[in-house]
Backbone as CSV, one residue per row, in Angstrom:
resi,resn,N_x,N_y,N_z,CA_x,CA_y,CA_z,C_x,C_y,C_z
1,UNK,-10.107,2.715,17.457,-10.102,3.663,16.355,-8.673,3.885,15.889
2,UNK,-8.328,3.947,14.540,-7.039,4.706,14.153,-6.450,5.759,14.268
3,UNK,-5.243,5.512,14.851,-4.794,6.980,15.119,-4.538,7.677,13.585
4,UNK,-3.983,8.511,13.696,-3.573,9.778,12.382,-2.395,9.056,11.963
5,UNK,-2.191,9.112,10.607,-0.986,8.496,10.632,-0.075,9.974,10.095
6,UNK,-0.465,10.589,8.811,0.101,11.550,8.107,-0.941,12.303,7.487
7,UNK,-0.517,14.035,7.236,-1.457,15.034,6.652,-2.079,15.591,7.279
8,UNK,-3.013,16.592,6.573,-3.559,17.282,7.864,-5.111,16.306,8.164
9,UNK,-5.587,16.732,9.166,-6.781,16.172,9.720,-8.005,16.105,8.433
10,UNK,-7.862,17.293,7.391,-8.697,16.895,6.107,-8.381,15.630,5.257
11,UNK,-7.540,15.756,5.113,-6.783,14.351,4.540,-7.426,13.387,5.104
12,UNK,-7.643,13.255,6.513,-7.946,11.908,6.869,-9.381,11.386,6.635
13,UNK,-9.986,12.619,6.526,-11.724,12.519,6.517,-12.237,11.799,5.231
14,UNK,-10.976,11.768,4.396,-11.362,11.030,3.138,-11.165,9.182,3.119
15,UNK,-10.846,8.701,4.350,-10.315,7.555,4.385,-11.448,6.782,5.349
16,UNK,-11.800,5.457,5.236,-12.845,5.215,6.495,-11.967,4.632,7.206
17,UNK,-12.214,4.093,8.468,-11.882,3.686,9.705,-11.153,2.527,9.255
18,UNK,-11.558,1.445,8.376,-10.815,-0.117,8.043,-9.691,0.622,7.114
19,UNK,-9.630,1.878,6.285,-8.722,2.226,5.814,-7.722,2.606,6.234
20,UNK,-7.875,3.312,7.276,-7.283,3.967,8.055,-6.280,2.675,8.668
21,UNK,-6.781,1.839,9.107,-6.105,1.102,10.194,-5.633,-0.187,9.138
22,UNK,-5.574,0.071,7.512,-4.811,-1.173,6.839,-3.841,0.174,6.532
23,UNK,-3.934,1.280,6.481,-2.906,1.895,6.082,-1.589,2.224,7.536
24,UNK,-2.177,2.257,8.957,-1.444,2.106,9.740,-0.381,1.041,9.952
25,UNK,-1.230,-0.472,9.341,-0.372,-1.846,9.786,0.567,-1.689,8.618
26,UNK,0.268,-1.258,6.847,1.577,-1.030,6.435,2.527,-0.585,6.879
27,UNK,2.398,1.046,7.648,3.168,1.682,8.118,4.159,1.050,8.969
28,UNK,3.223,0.517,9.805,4.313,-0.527,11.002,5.198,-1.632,10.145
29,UNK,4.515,-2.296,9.321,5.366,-3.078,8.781,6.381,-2.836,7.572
30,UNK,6.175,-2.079,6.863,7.410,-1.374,6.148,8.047,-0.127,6.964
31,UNK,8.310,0.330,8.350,8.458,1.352,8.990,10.092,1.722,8.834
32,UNK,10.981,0.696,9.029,12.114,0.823,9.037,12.951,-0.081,7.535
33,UNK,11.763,-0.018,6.784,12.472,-0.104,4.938,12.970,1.004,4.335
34,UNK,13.747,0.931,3.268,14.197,1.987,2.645,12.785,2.018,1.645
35,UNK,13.153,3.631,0.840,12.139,3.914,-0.339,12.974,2.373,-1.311
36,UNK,14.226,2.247,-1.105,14.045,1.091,-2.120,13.988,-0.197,-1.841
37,UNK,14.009,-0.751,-0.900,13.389,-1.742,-0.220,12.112,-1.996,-0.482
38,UNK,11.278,-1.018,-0.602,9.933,-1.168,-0.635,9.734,-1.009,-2.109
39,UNK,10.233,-0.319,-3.059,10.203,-0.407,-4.567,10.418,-2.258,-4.925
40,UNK,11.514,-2.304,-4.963,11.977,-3.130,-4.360,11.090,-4.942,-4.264
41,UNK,10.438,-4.730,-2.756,9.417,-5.694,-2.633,8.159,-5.756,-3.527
42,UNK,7.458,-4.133,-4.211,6.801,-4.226,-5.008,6.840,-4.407,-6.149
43,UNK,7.823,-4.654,-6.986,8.354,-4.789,-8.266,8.889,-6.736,-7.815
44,UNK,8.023,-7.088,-6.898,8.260,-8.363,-6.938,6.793,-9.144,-6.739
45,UNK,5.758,-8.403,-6.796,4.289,-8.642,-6.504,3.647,-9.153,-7.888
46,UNK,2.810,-10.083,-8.218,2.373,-10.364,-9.481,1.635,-9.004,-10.251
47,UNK,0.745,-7.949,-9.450,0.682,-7.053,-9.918,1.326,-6.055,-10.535
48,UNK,2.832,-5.798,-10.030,3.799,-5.111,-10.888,4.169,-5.894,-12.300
49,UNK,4.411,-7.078,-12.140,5.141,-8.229,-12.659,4.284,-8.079,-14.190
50,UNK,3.129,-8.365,-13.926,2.027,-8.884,-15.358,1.656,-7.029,-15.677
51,UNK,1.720,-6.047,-14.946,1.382,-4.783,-15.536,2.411,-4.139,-16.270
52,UNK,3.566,-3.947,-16.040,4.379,-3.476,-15.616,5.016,-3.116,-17.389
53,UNK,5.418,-4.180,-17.988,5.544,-4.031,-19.964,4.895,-3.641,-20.364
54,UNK,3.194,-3.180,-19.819,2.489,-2.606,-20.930,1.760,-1.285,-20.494
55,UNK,2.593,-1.271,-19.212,2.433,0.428,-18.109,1.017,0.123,-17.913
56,UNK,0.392,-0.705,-17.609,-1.460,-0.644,-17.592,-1.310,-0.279,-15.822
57,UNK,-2.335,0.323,-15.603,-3.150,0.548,-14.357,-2.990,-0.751,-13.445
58,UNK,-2.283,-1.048,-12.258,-3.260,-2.213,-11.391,-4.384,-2.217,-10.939
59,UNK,-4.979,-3.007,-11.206,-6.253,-3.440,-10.849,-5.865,-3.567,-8.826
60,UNK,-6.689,-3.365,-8.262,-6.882,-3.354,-7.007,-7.691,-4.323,-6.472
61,UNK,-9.264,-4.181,-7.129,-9.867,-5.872,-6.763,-8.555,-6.292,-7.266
62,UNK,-8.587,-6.912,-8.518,-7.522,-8.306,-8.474,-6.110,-8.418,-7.716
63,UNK,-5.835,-7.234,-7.524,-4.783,-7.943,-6.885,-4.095,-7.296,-4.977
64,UNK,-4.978,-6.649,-5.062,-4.798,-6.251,-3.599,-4.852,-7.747,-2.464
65,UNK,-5.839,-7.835,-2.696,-6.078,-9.238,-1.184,-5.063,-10.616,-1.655
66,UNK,-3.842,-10.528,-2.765,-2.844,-11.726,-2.220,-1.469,-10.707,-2.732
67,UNK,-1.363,-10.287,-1.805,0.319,-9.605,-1.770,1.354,-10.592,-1.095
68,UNK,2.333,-10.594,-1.846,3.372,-11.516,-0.974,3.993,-11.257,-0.118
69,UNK,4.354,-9.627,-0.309,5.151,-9.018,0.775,4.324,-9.005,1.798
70,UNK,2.766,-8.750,2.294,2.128,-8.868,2.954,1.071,-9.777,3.972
């Protein structure tokens, strides 16, 4: 099971269990980045890249499951 990562214990009740534990392995793996390090790596993702001139929303299906930084 996932531990807590941040917030109070309501916070977490909104997240399921596979959420929980893809939001932990970010944690570990950006843990010791800066806030701009991680700006940074995301302003290098095709999702920032193709949204980004016309301020649109990312799409999440499309572009969550091929991150580069990830």
């Amino acid at each position: 099971m996932a531990k807590k990562i941040v917030g109070k214990e309501d916070d977490m009740d909104n997240f399921s269990i596979m959420e929980l534990e893809v939001l932990s392995s970010v944690l570990k793996h950006f843990k010791k980045s800066t806030t701009k390090e991680v700006v940074d790596i995301s302003h290098e993702e095709p999702a920032w890249i193709e949204n980004e001139p016309a301020r649109e929303l990312i799409s999440y299906q499309k572009y969550a499951f091929d991150l580069k930084a990830f």
